[in-house]
Backbone as a ProteinNet text record, in pm:
[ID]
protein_1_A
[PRIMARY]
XXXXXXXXXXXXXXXXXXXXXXXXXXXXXXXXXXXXXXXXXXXXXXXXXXXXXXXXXXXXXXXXXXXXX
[TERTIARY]
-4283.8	-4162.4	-4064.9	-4123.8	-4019.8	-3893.1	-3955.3	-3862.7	-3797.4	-3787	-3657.7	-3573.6	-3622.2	-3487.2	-3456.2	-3484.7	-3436.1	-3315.8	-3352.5	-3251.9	-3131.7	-3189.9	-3090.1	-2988.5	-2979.9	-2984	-2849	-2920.8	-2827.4	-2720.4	-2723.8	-2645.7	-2503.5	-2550.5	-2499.6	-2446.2	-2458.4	-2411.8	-2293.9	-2232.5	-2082.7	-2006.9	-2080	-2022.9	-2001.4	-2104.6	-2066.5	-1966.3	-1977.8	-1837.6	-1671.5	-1677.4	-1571.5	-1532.2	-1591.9	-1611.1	-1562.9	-1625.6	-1537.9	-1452.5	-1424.7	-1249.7	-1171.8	-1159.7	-1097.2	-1057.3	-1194.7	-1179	-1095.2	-1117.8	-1001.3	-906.2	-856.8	-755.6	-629.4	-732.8	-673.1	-629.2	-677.2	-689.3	-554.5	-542.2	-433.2	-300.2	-313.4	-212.1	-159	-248.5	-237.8	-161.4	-256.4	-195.7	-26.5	5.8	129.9	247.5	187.4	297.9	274.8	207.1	222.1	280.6	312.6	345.7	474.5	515.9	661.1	736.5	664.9	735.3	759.7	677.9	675.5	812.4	818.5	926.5	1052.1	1070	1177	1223.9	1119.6	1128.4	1163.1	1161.6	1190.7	1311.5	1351.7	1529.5	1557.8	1559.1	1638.6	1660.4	1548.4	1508.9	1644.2	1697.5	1756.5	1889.9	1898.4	2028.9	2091.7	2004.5	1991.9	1939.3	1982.4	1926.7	1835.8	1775.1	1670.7	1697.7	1748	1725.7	1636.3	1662.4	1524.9	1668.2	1592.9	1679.6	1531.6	1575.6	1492.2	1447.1	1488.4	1404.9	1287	1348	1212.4	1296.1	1225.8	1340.2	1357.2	1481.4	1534.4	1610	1682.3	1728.4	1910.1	2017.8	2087.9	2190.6	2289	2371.9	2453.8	2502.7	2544.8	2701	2758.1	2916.4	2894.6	2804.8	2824.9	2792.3	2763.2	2765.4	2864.3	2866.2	3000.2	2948.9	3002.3	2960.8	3004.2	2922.7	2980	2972.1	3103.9	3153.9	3134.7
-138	-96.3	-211.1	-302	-435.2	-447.6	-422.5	-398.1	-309.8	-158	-120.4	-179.3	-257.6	-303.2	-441.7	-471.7	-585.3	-505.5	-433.3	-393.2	-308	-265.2	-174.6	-322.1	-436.8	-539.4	-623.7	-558.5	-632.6	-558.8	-470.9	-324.9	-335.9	-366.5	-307.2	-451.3	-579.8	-642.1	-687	-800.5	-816.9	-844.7	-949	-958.7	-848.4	-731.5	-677	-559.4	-562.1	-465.9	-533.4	-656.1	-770.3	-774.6	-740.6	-717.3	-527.1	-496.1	-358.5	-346.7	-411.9	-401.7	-475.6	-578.9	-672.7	-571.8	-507.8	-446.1	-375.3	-255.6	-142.9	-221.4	-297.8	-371.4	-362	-440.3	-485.7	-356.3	-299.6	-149.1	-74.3	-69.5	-8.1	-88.9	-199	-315.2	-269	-251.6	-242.8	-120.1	-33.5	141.7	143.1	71	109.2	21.8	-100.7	-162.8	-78	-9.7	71.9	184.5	270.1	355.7	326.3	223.6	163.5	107.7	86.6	71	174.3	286	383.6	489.3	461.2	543.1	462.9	362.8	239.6	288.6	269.5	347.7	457.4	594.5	676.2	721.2	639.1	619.4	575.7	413.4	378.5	460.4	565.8	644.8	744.3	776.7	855.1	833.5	669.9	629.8	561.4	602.1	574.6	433.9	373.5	286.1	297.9	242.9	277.1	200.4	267.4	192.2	214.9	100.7	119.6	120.6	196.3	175	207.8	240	293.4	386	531.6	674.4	613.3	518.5	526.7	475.4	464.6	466.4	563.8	600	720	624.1	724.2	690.9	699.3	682.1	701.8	649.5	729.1	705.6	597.6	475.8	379.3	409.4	498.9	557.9	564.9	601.7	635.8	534.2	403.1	296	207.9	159	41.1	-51.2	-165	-262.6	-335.1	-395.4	-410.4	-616.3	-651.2	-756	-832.9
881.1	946.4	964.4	954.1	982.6	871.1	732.1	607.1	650.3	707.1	739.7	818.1	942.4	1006.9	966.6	878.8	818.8	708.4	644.4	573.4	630.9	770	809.1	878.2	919.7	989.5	906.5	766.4	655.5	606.9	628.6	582.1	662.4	785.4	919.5	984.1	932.4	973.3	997.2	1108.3	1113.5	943.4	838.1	740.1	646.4	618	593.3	594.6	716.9	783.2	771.9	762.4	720.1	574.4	505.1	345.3	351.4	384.9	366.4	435.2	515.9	585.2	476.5	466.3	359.9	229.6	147.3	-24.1	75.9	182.8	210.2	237.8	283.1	332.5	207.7	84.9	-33.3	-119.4	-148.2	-223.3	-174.6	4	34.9	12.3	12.4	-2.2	-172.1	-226.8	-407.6	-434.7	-384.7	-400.4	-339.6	-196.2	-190.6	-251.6	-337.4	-412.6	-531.4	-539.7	-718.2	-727.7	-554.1	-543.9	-528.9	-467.9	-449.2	-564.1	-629.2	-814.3	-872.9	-875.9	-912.1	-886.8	-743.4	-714.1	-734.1	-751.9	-803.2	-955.4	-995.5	-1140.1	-1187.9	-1081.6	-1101.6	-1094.5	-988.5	-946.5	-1072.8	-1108.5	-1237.6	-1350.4	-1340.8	-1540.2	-1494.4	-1296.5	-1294.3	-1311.7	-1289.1	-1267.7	-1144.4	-1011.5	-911.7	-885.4	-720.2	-676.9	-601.3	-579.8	-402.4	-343.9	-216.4	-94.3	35.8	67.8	218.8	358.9	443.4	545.6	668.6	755.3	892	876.4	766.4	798.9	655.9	590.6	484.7	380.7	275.2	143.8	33.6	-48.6	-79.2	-195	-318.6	-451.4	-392.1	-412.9	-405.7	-512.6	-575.6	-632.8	-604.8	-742.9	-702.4	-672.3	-703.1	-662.6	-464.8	-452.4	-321.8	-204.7	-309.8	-183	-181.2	-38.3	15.9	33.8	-31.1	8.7	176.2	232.2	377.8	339.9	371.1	426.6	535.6
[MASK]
+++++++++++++++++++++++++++++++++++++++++++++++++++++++++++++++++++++

């Protein structure tokens, strides 16, 4: 019985829980720069720019922006 809680010991330890925070950490970091190109890209194929503001970011036609001074 000792071999199970040795393995459960190792399983369950602080490093390993540090290691799967980190890969999830990284993975989500990855997924939303690919998703954020993605939609970058989709604007340009349209013609559009993207911009970011406070509700999020959105494509918008370059006629319809001002430049601010």
């Amino acid at each position: 019985m000792n071999y199970v809680k040795t393995i459960f010991d190792g399983i369950f330890s602080f490093g390993t829980f540090m290691m799967i925070f980190f890969c999830g950490f990284a993975y989500v970091a990855v997924t939303s720069i690919d998703q954020s190109q993605a939609e970058a890209a989709l604007c340009i194929k349209n013609g559009m720019i993207k911009v970011r503001a406070e509700a999020g970011g959105y494509c918008v036609d370059p006629v319809n922006l001002v430049e601010i001074k």
